[in-house]
N, C-alpha and C positions, 0 to 999 in steps of 0.2 A: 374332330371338328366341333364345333359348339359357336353361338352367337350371344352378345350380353344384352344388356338393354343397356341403351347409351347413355349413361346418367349422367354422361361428361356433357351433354348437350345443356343440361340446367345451368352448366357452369360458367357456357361458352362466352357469355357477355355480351355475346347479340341483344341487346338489350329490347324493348317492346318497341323501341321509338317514341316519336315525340306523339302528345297528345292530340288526339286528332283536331281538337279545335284551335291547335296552336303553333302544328308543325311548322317548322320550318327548313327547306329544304334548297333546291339546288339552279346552276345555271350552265350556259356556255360560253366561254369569250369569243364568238363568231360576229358579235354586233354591237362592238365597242362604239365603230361608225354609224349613227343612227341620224333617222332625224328627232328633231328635237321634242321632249314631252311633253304630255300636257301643261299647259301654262307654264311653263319651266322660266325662272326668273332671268333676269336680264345679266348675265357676267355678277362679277361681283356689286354690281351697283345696289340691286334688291339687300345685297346682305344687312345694308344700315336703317333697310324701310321695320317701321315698329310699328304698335297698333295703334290708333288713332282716337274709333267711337265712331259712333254712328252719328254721332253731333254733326262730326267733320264734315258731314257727306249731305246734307242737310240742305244747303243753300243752293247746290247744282243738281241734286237728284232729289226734287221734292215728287215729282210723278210717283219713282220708283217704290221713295220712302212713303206716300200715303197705300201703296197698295200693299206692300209687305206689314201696313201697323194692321193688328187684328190676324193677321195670318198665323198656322201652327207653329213656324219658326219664331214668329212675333212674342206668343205666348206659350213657348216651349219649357218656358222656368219662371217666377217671379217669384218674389217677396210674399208669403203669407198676407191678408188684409180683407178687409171688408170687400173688397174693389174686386180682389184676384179671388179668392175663395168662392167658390161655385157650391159645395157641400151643404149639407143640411148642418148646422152646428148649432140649431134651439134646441140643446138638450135631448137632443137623435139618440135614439139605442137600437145597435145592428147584431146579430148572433148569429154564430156562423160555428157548428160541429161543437155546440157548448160554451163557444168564447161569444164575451158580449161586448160589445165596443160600444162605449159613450162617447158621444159629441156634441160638445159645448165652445162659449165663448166668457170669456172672463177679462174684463180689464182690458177690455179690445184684442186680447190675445187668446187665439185658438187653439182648442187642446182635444186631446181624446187620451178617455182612459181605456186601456185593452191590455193585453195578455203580453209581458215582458220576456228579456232576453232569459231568466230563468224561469219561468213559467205563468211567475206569482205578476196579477196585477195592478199597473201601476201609472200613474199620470203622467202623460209628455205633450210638450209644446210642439206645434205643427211651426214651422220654418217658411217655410218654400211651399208652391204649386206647384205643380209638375206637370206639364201639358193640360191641354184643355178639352178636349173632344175627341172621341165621343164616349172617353173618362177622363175625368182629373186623379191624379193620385197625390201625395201629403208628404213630405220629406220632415222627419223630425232629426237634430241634433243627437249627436251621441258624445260620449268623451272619444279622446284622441282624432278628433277632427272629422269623426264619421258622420255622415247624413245616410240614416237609413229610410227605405218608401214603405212606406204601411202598404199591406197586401189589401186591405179596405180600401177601396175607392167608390168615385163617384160618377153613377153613370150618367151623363148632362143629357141624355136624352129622353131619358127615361125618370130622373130627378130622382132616384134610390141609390142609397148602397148596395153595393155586393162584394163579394168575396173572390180575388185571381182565382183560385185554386180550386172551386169546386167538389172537386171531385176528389180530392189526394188530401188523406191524413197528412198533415206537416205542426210535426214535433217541437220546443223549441230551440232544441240541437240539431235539428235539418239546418243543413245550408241553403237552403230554399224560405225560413223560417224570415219573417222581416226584418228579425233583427240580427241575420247574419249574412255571409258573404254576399248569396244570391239576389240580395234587395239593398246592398251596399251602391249610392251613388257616386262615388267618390271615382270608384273602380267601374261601376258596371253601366250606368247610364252617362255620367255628366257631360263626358265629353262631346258628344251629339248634340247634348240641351244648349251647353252657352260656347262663346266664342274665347280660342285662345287660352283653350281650357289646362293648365296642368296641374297634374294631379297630383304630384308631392308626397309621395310615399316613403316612407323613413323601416326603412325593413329591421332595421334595433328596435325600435321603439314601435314599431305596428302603428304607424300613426299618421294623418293625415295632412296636409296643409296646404288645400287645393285651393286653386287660385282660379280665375278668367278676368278679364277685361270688358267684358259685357255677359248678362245674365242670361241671355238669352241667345238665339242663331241670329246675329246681327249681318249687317253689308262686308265685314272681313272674314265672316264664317266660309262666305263663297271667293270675295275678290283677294282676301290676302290680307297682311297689314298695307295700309294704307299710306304712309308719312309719305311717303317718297311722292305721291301721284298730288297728294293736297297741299304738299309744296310746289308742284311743277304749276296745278291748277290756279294757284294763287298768285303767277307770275303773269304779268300782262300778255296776251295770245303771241304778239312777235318776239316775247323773250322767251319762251318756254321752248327747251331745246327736243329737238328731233326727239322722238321716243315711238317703240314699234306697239306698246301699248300704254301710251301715258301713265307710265312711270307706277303701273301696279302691279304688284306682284304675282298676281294670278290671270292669264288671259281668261276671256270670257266671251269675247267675239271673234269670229274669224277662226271659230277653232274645228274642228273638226266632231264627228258625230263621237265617235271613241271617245275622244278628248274632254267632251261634256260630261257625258257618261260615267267617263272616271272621275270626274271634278265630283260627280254626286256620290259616288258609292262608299267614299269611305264613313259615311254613316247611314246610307240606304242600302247595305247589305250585311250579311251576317258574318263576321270577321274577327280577326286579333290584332292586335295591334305591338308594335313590334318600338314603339314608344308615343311621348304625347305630339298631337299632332297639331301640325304648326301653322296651316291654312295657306302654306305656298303651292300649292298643287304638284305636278310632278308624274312619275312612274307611282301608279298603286302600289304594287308590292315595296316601293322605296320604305314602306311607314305600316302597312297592315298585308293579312295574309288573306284572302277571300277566302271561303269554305269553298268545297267541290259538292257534287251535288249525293252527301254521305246519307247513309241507312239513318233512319231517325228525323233529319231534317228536310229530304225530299222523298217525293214517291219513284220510283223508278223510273220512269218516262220525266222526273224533271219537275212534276207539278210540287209544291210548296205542301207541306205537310205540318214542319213548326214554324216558328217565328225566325223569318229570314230572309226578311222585306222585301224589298225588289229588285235588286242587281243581279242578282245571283237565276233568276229566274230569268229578267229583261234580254242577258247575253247569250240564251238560249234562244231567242226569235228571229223569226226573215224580218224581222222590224227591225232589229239589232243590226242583221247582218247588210241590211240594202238601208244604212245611216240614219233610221230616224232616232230623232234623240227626244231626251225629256222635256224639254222645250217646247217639241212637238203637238205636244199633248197639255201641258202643263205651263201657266206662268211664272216664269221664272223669280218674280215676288210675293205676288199674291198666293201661290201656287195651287190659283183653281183650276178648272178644266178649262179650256179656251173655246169649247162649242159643247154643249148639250147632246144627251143622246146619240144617234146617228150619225148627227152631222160633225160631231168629233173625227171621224174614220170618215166620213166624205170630206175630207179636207185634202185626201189621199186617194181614196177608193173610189171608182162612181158609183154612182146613186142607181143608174137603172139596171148596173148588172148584181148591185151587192145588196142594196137596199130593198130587195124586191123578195116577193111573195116566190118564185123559181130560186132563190138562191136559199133564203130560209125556211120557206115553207109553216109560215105561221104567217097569221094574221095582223096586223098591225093593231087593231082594233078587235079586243075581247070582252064581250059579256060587258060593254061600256067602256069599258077603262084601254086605256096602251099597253098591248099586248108586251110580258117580258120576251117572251118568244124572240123577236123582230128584233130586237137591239143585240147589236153585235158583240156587246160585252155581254151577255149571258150566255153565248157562247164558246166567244174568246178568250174571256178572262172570269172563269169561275172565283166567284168569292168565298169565302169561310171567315169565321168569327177567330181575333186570337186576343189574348187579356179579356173573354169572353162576347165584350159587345160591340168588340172593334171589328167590322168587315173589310178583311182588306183582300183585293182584287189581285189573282195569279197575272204577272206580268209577262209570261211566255206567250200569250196570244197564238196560243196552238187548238189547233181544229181538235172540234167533239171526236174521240174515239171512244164509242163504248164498246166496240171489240176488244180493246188492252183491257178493259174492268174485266172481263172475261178472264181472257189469256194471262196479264198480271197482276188484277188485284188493284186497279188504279181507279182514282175517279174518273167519270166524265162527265157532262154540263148538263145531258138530258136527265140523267139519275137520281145517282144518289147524292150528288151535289151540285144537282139542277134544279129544277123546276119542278119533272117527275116523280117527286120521289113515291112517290108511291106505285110506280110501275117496276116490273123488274126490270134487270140488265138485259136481258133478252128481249123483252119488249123493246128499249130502246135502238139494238143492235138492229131488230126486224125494221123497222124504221128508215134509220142511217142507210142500213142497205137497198131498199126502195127507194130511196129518194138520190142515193150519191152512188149506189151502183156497187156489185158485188167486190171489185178488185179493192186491196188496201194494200199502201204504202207499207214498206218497212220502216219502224220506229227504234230508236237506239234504247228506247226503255226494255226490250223484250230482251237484249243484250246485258243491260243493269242486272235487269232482272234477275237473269241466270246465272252472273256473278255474283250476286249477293247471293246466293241460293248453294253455290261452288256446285255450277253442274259441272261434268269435266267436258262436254259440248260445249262451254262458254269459252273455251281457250281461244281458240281464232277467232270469232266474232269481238273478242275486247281486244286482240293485237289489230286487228283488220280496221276499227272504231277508236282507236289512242292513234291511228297515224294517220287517218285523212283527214285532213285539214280542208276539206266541206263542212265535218261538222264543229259545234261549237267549242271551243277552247274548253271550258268548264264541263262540258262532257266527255271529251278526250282526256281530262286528266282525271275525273272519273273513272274512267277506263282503266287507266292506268292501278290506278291504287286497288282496283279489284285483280288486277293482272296479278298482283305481286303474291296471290295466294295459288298461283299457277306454275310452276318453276317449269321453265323446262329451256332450250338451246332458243327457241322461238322468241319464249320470251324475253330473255336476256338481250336476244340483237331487238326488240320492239323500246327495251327500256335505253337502249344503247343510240338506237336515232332518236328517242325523244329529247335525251340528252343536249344536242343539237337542233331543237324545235326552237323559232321564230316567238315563241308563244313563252313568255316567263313560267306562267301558269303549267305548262307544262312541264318545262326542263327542270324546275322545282316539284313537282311531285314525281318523276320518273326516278330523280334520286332517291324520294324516300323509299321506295324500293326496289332499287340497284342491289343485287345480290351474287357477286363474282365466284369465279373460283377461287382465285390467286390475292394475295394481298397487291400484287407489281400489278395487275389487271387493275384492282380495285383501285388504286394511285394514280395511274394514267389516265383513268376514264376521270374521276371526281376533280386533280387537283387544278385541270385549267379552269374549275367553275369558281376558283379561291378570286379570280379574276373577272367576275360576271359583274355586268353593269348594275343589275338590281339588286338588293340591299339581302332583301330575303332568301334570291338564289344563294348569294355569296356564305351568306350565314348558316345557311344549312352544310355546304360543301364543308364549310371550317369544322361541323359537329360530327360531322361520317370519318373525318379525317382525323379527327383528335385524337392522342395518342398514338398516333401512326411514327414507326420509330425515325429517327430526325436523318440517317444516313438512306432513306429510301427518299427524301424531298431534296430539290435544290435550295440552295439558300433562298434563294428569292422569292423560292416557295414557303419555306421555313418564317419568312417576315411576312407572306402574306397571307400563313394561316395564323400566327399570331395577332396581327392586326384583328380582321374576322371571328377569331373568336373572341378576344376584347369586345368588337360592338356586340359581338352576339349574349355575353355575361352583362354587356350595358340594358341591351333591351328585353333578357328574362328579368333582369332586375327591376324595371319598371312593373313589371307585372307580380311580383313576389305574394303583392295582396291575395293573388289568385293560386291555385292548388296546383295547376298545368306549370308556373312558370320554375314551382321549388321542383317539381318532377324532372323538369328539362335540363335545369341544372343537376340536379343529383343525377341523370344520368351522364350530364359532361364530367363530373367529378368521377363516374364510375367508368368513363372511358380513359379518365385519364389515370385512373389507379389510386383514385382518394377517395379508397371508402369510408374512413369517418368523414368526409366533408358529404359525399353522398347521402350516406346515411343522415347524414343533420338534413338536408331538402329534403328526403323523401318524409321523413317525421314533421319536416313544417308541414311541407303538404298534405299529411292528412289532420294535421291540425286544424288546418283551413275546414277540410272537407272529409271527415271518416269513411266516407264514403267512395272516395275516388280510390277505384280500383285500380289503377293503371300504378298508381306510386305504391300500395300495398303487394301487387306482386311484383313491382323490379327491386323495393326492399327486402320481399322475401329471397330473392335471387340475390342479392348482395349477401343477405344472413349464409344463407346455403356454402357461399364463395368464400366466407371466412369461417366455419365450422358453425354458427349457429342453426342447426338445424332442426332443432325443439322451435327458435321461433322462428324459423321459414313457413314450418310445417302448420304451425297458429295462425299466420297470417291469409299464405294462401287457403287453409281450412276456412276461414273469415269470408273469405272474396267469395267462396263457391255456396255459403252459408246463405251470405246478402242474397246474393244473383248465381241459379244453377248453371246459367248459360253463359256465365264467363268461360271458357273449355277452355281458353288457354291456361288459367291458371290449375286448370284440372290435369293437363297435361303436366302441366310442372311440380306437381303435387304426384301424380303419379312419377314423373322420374325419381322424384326424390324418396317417395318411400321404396323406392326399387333400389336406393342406394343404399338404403339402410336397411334392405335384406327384408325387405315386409312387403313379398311380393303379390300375397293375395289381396293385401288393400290395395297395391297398386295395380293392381288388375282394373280394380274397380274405377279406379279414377282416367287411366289412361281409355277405359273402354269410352267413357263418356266421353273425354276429348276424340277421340276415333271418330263419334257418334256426330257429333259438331260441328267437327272440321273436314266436311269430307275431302279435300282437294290439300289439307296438311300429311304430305305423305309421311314425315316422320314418324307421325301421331299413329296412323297404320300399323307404319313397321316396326314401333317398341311395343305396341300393343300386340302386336303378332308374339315378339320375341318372350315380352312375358305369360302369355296364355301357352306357349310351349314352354316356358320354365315350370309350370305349375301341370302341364298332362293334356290339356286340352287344346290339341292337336289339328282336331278338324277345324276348330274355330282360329286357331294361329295359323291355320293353309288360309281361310279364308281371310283374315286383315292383312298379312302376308302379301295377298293378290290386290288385296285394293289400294298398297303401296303402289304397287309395280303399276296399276293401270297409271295411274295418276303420272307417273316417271317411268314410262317401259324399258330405259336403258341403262336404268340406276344399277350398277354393280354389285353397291352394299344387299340391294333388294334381290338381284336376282343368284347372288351365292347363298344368300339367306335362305331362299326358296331353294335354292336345290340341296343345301346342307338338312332343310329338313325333312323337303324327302327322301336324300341319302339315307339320313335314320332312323325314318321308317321304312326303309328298303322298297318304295316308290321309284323303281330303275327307270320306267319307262318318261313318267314324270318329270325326275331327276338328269335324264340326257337330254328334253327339253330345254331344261333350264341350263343345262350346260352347251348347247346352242348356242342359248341367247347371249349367255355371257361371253362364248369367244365371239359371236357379231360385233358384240360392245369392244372389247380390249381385245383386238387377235393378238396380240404378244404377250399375253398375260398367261401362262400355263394354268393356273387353277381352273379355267375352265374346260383346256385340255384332261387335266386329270381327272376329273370329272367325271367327263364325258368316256373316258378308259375305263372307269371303274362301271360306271350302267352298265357298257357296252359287256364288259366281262360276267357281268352280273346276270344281263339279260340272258347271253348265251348259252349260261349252266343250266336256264331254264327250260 
């Protein structure tokens, strides 16, 4: 007997998947028959409505148009000038980590000289303003049609320069650097700033030729292009024929609380975009992918951690869930608050049960001034600074827990990012619980929590949390995507009805980790989703299925994974500018068996970004798959150089030096992924197999065993374990393990014979 280390597993072509910020994933055809979407256009009639101007709108909406002039959307972008320019530009000098930024004015045209795309510096003309409060930032021209943002802005409230970044050395080869990807307008802001925005990306030429129809977030940003409805308008009121929303392309009354919600989020939340977007409203995923609530960008419980405004947070609340919308709260032009303090939320809540000294337990009135205590958003909606002096307010409107800061490491309002900070967490907790009383609800964050952490306890609390539909969508497919580092029979039927979830957001991330046995399993479950109404599910179904050989699909199947993955090469290629979109394709190209074409995306992509590790190791795993394995072994050496805590590519680095017979290095590297990954049983079990290639025995029983917890009825795992206390002559051990394997496969003799040899073995003793 003997066992190897699976090196064939480097080879297998499972590739990593799509980029978390980009993925694009899956659906069901169960609700072809719906009703209809947000704003969803009129038959084909909208198709010939075009964009207008805000001129148009001018004579019959002058209320609307004086409150929306002066507002953020108002002055979201404009032309450089004396008028828009907020900055200090009488010859200002700002230094920030050694670099010194002048700002000046010449010829009526404003400039700053600062630190260029290779280091050396050097004068540029400022362009464009770029919002207005409570920073402006500076968009200067570049060649090929680029507008990059100075990382210098200006704080209007404060009347100084400062610096984004603080805190973090940025090089000027970072993609973070202002005059590369990360500060690229073209790609990464504009489309939010002006209306009708496209972006025009020429992926030969890397070069730009972005367009809009108005500079700014005009009246078609929200209602749509307009022709259609300022023709019907300009027809005398008895000739202007029947229309269920005067002839505009996007509803905007009469619509439902979701329906708003989604009108707003495809720039008020943190997303991808799946091409330029067109202002007819619709199904969200029809045009952008929302983020789920991932490591990095939320804290576990949900609260907002980086920059990922408000949508993503809003569809986590009983606010969300019992219809209030942004309107709510917010004017829909002007977009100020609609009541002050309090009486915002008594608009809703009463005053004498919520408003009151029993329910907050602070005084309205402190030391002279209005107490922060008393208002309900210092509670409800904790604020933090992001682009450093921007406070923007958590839109989850979820109760103070400082027990979770405890339990998982989260903020909460009384704290540390409260009012208190200078009390401990404990102080706070003593508090909360005197005042609201010992018991506390369970929270879905303590569940996050232990998925991200891979306890092996988190297994049914995240299948239990991905399938009630109590709670929020966006946390249920959270769930999901931390499921998928759990394999087990459980899991699979959890990914298996999400599949069929009402919720897009769902039945698109349950694919991205759909993990069958069978290829005919894998085919059946995925290919009715080639048929999903939403844009995004469909396109993901097309990239799990690529390559799939043509005599296992119906034709009709065969046309309508061809279609799907056509749009789906349409809308990485809008995105090429970016690192995630050459990744996505180089892995379509490595599903379909074209590794030079792979290999060219994954080398754009890191051109973009040298840094993005996601296309550095599925090139390496491409090199690996055609014999290059000097540079597999360079690359993923690289990934674990940058970052020690990538482990997967330590895993891969460890199989591959196990292939090439350099088993003490890969001891090394496979221990660390072991170490990392605790809930990736593989990781265990090659890390077992090579500490027993090498003598070190006790320690290969032990990773050995923390396969099997993880999968108690894995076969591979448990003839493993019993082959290797067979030879260590571990009888009594060893018929254990031969137990469990005939439990697992009763028709399988090896672990009958097995179980013969202990037993004969035990006996002579």
């Amino acid at each position: 007997m003997g066992q190897r280390i699976e090196v064939q597993e480097l080879r297998r072509w499972s590739l990593l998947g799509l980029c978390a910020s980009v993925a694009i994933v899956l659906s069901v055809p169960l609700y072809v028959v719906k009703e209809r979407l947000i704003g969803e256009p009129d038959d084909v009639a909208d198709e010939a409505s075009s964009f207008v101007g805000r001129e148009s709108c001018l004579s019959c909406h002058e209320a609307a148009y004086e409150a929306w002039t002066g507002s953020d959307h108002d002055n979201s972008m404009d032309v450089a000038s004396d008028s828009t320019v907020l900055g200090d530009f009488s010859d200002a000098a700002f230094e920030h980590d050694g670099v010194v930024s002048e700002f000046y004015v010449r010829n009526s045209k404003h400039y700053v000289r600062t630190q260029g795309p290779n280091g050396d510096h050097a004068e540029f003309e400022i362009a464009y303003t770029f919002g207005v409060e409570p920073l402006q930032q500076y968009l200067i021209p570049f060649p090929g049609g680029r507008y990059q943002s100075l990382s210098t802005a200006w704080d209007t409230e404060r009347g100084e320069w400062f610096y984004l970044y603080p805190n973090r050395e940025i090089p000027p080869d970072d993609w973070l650097h202002w005059t590369q990807g990360g500060q690229n307008w073209n790609g990464m802001c504009a489309e939010c700033h002006s209306t009708n925005l496209v972006k025009g990306f020429e992926p030969n030429t890397k070069t730009f030729e972005t367009t809009w129809t108005e500079i700014d977030v005009s009246c078609e940003a929200c209602h749509g292009p307009a022709s259609r409805h300022v023709a019907w308008a300009e027809l005398p009121p008895m000739a202007r024929p029947p229309s269920d929303n005067f002839e505009l392309a996007v509803a905007t009354r009469d619509i439902t609380a979701r329906q708003q919600v989604d009108l707003c989020a495809p720039c008020h939340s943190r997303r991808s975009e799946l091409g330029d977007y067109d202002h007819r409203g619709g199904e969200l995923m029809e045009s952008q992918l929302p983020a789920v609530l991932r490591d990095g960008l939320y804290h576990p419980d949900g609260q907002i951690l980086e920059e990922v405004y408000v949508y993503g947070s809003f569809v986590q609340s009983k606010m969300y869930r019992n219809d209030v919308r942004c309107s709510d709260c917010h004017d829909v032009h002007s977009l100020q608050l609609l009541e002050q303090g309090n009486d915002l939320c008594l608009q809703c809540h009463r005053g004498d049960t919520y408003d009151s000294y029993e329910h907050h337990f602070h005084q309205k009135v402190y030391g002279g001034e209005p107490s922060p205590g008393a208002l309900c958003v210092k509670c409800h909606m904790v604020e933090q600074p992001f682009m450093v002096v921007d406070w923007r307010a958590d839109h989850s409107l979820r109760l103070p827990r400082p027990d979770l800061t405890l339990e998982i490491d989260t903020p909460n309002a009384c704290g540390q990012a409260g009012c208190h900070d200078d009390q401990s967490d404990q102080w706070s907790v003593r508090y909360y619980r005197q005042w609201y009383g010992e018991a506390k609800k369970p929270h879905y964050g303590t569940v996050i929590a232990a998925g991200r952490n891979g306890a092996p306890s988190a297994r049914d609390d995240l299948i239990r949390l991905a399938g009630d539909d109590l709670y929020p969508a966006i946390v249920r497919a959270t769930a999901l995507t931390l499921l998928g580092s759990y394999p087990s029979d459980e899991s699979t039927r959890a990914f298996n009805r999400a599949l069929a979830d009402d919720e897009a957001l769902i039945r698109y991330t349950a694919l991205s980790s759909l993990n069958e046995s069978t290829a005919e399993t894998y085919v059946e479950l995925v290919s009715p989703l080639l048929f999903d109404p939403v844009k995004a599910v469909r396109l993901e179904a097309a990239t799990r299925l690529a390559g799939t050989p043509p005599e296992m699909l119906e034709s009709y199947q065969q046309e309508a994974l061809a279609e799907a993955l056509s749009e789906y090469r349409q809308a990485m290629t809008y995105s090429l500018d970016f690192a995630h979109a050459n990744y996505n394709l180089g892995n379509l190209a490595a599903r379909l068996g074209d590794a030079a074409t792979a290999e060219q995306y994954y080398q754009s992509a890191l051109q973009i970004d040298h840094l993005f590790h996601p296309a550095k190791i599925n090139l390496g795993i491409l090199y690996n798959s055609i014999g290059r394995n000097q540079e597999a072994e360079q690359l993923l050496s690289e990934v674990i150089g940058a970052d020690p805590e990538q482990y997967e590519a330590a895993y891969l680095l460890g199989l591959l030096l196990a292939e090439l017979n350099r088993i003490e290095e890969a001891v090394e590297y496979l221990g660390h992924a072991s170490d990392g990954l605790p809930m990736r049983s593989r990781a265990h079990y090659n890390y077992g197999l090579a500490l027993q290639s090498v003598g070190r025995l006790t320690e290969a029983e032990t990773a050995m065993q923390k396969a099997l917890a993880v999968e108690p009825r894995n076969y591979d795992y448990l003839f493993a374990l019993a082959d290797h206390y067979v030879n260590r002559k571990l009888w009594r051990s060893a018929l254990s393990m031969a137990d469990r394997m005939i439990a697992a496969q009763p028709g399988n003799r090896v672990g009958s014979n097995i179980r013969t040899m202990a037993l004969r073995e035990l006996s002579r003793n």
